[in-house]
C-alpha positions as CSV (number, residue, x, y, z in Angstrom):
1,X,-24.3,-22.4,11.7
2,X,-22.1,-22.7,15.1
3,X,-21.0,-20.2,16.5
4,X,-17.8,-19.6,16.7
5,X,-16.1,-19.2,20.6
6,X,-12.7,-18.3,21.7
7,X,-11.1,-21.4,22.0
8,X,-13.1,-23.1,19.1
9,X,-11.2,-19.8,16.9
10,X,-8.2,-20.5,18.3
11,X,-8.2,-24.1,17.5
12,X,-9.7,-23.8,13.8
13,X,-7.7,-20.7,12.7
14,X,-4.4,-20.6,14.8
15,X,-3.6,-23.7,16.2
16,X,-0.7,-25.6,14.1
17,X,1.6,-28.9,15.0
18,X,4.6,-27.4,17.3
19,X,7.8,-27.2,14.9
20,X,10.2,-25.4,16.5
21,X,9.4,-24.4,20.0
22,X,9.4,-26.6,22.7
23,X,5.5,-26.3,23.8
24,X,3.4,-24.0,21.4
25,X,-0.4,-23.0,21.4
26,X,-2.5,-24.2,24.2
27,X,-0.5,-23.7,27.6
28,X,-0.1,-21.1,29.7
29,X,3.0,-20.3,28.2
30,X,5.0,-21.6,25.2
31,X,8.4,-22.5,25.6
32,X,11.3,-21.4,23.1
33,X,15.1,-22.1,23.3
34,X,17.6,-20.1,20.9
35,X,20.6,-22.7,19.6
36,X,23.4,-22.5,21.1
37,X,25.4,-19.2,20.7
38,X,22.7,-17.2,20.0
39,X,20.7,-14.3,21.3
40,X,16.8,-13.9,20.9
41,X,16.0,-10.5,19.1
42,X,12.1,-9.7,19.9
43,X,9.8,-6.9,18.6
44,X,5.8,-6.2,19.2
45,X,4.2,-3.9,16.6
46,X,0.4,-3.3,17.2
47,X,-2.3,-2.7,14.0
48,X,-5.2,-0.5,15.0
49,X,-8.3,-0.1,12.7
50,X,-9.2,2.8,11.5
51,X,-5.4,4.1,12.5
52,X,-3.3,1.9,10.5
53,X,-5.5,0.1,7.9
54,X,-9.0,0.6,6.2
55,X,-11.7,-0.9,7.4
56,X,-12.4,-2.5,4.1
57,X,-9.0,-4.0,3.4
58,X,-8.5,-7.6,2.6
59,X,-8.2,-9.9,5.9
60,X,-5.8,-12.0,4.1
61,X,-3.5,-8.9,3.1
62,X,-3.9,-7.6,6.7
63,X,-2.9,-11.0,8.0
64,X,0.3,-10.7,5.6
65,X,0.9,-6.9,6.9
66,X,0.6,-7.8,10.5
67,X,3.8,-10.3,10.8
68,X,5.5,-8.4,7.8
69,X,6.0,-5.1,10.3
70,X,7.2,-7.5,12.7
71,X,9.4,-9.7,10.4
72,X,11.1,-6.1,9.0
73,X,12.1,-5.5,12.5
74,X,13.7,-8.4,12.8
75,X,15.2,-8.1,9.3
76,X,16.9,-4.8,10.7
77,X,18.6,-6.8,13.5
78,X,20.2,-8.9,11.2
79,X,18.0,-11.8,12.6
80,X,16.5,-14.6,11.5
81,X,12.3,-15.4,12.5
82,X,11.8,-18.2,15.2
83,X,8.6,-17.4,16.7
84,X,5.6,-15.2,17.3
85,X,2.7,-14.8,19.3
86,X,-0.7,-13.0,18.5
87,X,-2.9,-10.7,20.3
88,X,-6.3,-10.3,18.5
89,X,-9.0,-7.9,19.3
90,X,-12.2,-8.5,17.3
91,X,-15.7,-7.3,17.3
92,X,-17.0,-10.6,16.3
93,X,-16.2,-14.1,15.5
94,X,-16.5,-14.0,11.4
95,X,-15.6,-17.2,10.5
96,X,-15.2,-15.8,6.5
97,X,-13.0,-12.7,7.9
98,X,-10.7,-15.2,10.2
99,X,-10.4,-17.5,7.3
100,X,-8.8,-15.2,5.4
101,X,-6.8,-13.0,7.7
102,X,-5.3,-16.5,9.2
103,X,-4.2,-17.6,5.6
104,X,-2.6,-14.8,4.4
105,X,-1.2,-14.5,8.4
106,X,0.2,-18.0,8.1
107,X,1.5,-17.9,4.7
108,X,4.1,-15.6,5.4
109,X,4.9,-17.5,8.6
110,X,5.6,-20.4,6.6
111,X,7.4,-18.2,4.3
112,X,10.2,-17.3,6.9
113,X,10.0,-20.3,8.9
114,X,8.6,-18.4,11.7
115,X,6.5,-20.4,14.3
116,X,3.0,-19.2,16.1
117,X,3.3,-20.2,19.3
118,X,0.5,-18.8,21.2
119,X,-1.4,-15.3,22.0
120,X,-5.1,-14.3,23.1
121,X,-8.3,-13.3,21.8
122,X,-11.1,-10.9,23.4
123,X,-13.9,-9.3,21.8
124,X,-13.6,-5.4,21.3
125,X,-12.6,-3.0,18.7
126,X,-10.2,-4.7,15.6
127,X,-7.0,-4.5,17.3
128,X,-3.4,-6.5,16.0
129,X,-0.5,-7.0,18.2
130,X,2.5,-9.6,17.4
131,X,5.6,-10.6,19.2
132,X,7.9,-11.6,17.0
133,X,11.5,-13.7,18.6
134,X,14.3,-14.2,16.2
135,X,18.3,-15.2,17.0
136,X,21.4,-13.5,15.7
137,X,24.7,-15.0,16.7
138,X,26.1,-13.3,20.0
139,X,27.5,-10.0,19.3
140,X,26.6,-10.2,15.5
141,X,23.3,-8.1,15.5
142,X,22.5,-5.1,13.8
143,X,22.1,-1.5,15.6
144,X,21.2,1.6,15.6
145,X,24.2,3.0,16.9
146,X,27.7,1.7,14.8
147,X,27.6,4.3,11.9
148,X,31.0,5.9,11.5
149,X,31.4,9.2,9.3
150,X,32.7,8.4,5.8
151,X,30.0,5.2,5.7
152,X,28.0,4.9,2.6
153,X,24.2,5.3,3.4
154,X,21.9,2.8,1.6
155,X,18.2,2.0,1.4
156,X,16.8,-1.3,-0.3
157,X,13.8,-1.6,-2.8
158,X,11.5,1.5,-3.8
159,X,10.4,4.1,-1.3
160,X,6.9,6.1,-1.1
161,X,5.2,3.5,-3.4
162,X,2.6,3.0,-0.2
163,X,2.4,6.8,0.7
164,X,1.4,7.4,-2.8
165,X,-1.3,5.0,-2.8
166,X,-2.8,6.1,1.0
167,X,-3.3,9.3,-0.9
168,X,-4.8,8.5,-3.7
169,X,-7.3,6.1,-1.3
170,X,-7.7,9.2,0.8
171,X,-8.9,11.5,-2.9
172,X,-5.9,13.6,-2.5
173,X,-4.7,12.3,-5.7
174,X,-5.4,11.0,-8.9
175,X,-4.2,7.7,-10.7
176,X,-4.6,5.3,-13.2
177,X,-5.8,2.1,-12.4
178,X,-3.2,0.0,-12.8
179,X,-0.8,2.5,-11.1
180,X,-3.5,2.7,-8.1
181,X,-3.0,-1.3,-7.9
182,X,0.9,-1.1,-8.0
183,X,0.6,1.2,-5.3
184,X,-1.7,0.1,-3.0
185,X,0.4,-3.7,-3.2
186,X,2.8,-2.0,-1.2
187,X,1.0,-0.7,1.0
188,X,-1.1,-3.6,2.2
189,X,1.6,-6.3,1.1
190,X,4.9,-4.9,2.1
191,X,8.3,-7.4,1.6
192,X,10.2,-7.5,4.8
193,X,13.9,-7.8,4.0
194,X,14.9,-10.7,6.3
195,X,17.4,-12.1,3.9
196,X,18.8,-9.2,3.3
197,X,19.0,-8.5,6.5
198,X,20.5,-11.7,7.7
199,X,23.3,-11.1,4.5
200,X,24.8,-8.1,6.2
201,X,25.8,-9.2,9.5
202,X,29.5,-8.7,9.9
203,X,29.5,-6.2,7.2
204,X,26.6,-2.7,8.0
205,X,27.5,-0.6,10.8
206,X,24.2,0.3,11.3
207,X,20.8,-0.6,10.5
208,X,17.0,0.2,11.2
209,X,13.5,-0.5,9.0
210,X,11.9,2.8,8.1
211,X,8.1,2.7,9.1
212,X,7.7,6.5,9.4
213,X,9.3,8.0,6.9
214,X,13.0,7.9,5.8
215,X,14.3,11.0,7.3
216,X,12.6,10.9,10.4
217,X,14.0,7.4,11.1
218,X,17.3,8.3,9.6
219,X,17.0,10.5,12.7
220,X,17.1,8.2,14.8
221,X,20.2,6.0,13.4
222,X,22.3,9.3,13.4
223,X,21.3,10.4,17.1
224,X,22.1,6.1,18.2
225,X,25.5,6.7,16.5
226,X,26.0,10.6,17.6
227,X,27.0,11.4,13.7
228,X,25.2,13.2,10.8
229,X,24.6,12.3,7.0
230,X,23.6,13.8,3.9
231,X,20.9,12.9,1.9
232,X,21.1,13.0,-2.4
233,X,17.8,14.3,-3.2
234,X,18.1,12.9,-6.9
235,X,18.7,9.8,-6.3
236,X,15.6,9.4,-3.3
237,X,13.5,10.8,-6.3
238,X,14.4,8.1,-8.4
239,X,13.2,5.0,-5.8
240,X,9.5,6.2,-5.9
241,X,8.9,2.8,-8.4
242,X,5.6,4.3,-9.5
243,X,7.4,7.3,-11.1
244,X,8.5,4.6,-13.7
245,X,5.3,3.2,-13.8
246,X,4.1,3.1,-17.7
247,X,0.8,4.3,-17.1
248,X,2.3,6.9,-15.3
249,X,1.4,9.8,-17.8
250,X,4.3,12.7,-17.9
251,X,4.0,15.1,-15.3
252,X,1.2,13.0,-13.1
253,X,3.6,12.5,-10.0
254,X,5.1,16.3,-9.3
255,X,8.1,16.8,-7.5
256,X,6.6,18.0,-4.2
257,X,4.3,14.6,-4.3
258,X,7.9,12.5,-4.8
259,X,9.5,14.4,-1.7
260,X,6.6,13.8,0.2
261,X,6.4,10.3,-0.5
262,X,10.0,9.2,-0.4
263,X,11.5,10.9,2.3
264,X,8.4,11.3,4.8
265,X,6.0,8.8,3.8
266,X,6.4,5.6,5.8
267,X,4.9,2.6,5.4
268,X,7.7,1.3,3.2
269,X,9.6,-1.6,5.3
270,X,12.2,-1.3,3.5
271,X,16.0,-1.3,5.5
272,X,18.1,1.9,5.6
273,X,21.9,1.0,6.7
274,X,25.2,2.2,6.7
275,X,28.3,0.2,5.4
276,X,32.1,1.4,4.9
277,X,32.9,2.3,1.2
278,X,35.6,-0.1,1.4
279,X,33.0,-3.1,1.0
280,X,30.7,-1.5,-1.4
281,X,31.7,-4.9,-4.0
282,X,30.7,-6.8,-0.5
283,X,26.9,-5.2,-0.2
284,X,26.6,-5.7,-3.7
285,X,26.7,-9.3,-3.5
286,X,24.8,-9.6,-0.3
287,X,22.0,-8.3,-2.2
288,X,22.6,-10.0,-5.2
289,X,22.5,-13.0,-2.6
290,X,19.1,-12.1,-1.0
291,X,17.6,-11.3,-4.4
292,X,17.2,-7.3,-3.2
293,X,18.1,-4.4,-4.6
294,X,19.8,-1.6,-2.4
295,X,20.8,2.0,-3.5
296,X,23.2,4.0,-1.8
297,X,21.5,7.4,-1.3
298,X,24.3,9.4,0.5
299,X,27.5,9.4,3.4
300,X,27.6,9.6,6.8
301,X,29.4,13.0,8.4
302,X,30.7,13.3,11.7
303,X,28.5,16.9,11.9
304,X,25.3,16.0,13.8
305,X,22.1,16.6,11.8
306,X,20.6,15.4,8.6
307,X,21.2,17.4,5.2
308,X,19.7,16.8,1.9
309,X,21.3,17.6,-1.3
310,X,21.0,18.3,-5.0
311,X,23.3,16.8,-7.3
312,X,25.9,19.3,-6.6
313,X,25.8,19.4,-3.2
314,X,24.3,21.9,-2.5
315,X,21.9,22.3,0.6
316,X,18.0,22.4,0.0
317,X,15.8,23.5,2.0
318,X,12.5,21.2,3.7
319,X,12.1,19.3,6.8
320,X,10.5,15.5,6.9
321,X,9.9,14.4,9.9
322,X,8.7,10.9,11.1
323,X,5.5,10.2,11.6
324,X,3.9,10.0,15.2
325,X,0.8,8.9,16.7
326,X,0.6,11.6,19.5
327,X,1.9,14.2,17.3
């Protein structure tokens, strides 16, 4: 059997015809050109074995997670995909791995319209990093930093689905089969929201992806805008999708294991974003439009800080923090 070399990887695996971009694979650079009255929007977001994925997982699910983290950034800018580029470390050239990490990679480029247009390869430890370029129209993007107080807060889809499924991979929990299944799909197959994303320009104040956990990066949208929010604990309980799961059997997921894994559990690339109430019947239909459901979880407060609720109101204790690699 050949071996396979750098260049003969790159050319069987990653090399595609050029689409978009002006010059893609195969230059020294690659040359890409936003449409008039746009702005480029880019991200990197680096996978690292053993840190962010098992060793075991599917190559053709950790191709689809690679550009998905990517592609959610993007979808939090309001942006739509143009472009990326791939950095691949790799302790050898498996020919059955690459196969499938470069279908399920490409499939979801193809998905989004979203071009590869060059990279590198080395030998070394399993190591992802993407580039990702997308355009927003000038002065249209989505930030960090334009929630007012009085804004409705929102998520979209089901939180803690993929926290729930690292700990029952890591024997800290128990579930059925098909529960274990539903799970881990979010994990290792997350949904990046571009179209929803792309359906609230000119309409949320702020948005950003949640990665780390939803308080800990709600943190960082309230200290971009300089405001505060609270947080309705009974509805976050209720976006956990395996709590509704039917194999779930009563009492499996406890109340502690919900918290946990909805409001510090990360992994969900799902978009958290603020919106005026006055267009409530506006977000509705954007994600009716994009085919996504969102939930509006609390309110934006001019007092700094984040504070999470019962039903009533009233203040509970707990702090959920983001996760971090040099913590």
């Amino acid at each position: 059997m050949h071996k396979l070399g750098e260049f003969d990887l790159i050319a069987r695996y990653f090399t595609r015809p050029v689409r978009r971009a002006a010059l893609g694979v195969g230059d020294d650079c690659a040359l890409l050109a936003p449409a008039p009255g746009m702005q480029l929007a880019i991200s990197s977001d680096m996978l690292v074995a053993g840190r962010h994925f098992f060793a075991d997982v599917d190559p053709a699910l950790l191709g689809h997670k690679a550009l998905a983290v990517n592609l959610s950034d993007l979808a939090a800018c309001g942006a739509r995909p143009l472009a990326f580029t791939l950095a691949l470390a790799l302790p050898s050239a498996d020919a059955a791995w690459l196969e499938g990490f470069s279908r399920g990679l490409l499939a979801l480029a193809d998905a989004h319209g979203c071009e590869l247009i060059g990279g590198d390869t080395t030998q070394g430890p399993l190591n992802i990093c993407i580039t990702v370029f997308g355009e927003v129209p000038t002065g249209q993007a989505l930030l960090r930093s334009g929630a007012r107080p009085g804004d409705d807060l929102y998520v979209s889809g089901t939180l803690g689905d993929a926290r729930l499924a690292l700990e029952a991979l890591l024997g800290h929990v128990q579930l059925p089969a098909g529960l274990l299944a539903s799970a881990r799909q979010r994990l290792e197959q997350p949904t990046p929201r571009v179209a929803l994303g792309q359906a609230l320009r000119g309409m949320a104040s702020s948005a950003l992806d949640l990665s780390d956990g939803l308080l800990g990066d709600l943190g960082h949208l309230l200290r971009a805008s300089g405001v505060g929010a609270r947080v309705e604990r009974s509805i976050t309980m209720q976006l956990i999708a395996a709590s509704a799961y039917p194999e779930s059997p009563q009492g499996l997921l406890s109340p502690e294991l919900i918290d946990q894994c909805t409001l510090a559990g990360g992994d969900d690339y799902e978009l958290a974003f603020t919106a005026p109430p006055a267009l409530r019947s506006a977000v509705a239909a954007a994600a009716q439009a994009s085919a996504t459901p969102v939930t509006r979880i609390g309110v934006i407060e001019a007092t700094p800080g984040l504070r999470l609720v019962d039903a009533q109101g009233r203040a509970l204790p707990g702090h959920y923090a983001a996760f971090d690699h040099f913590a």
